[in-house]
C-alpha positions in Angstrom: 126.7 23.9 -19.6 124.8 23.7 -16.5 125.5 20.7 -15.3 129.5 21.8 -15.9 129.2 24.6 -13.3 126.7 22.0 -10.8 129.6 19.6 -10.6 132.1 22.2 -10.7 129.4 23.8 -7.7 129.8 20.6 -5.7 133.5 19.7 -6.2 134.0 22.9 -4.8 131.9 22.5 -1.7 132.7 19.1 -1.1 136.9 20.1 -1.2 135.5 22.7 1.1 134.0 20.2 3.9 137.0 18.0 3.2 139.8 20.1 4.4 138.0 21.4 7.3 137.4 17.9 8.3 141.4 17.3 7.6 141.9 21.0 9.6 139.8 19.5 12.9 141.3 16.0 12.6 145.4 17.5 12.6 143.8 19.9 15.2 142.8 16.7 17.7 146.0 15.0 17.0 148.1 18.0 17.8 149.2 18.2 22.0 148.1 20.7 23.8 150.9 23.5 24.0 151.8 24.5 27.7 151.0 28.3 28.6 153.9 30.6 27.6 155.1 32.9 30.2 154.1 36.4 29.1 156.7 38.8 27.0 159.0 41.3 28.7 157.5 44.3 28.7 160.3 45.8 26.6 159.1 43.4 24.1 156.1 44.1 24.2 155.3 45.8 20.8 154.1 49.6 20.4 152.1 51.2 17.7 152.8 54.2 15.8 150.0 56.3 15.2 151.2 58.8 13.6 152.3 56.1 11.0 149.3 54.6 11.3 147.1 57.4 10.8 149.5 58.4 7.4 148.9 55.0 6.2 145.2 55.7 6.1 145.3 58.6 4.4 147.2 57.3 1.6 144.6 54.3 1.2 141.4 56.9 1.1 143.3 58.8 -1.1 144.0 56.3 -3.6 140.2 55.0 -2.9 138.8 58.7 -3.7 141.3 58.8 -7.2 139.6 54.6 -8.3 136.3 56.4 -7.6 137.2 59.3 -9.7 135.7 61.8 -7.3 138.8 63.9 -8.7 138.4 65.6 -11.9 
């Protein structure tokens, strides 16, 4: 059984270095983009907090109910 999970250990790693060399070699082949001008500031996007901070509060409630620290 060991040697099962070593080859399955260094299939793994090896797919690993193989598609970040494929990643780096599409990468060098790719032109460079030119610089976009920047977006109009009425594009520009703007972040609600107050749905933000609601959002939060629903994930640590939810994480306080897995950890059962309601009873």
């Amino acid at each position: 059984m060991d040697k099962k999970k070593m080859a399955a250990a260094m299939a793994a790693v090896y797919m690993h270095i193989r598609t970040g060399e494929e990643a780096a070699a599409a990468a060098a082949q790719m032109p460079a983009e030119p610089v976009a001008e920047p977006p109009a500031p009425d594009q520009v996007f703007q972040m609600n907090a107050w749905g933000l901070s609601g959002r939060q509060a629903m994930m640590n409630a939810n994480t306080m109910m897995q950890l059962r620290m309601f009873k």
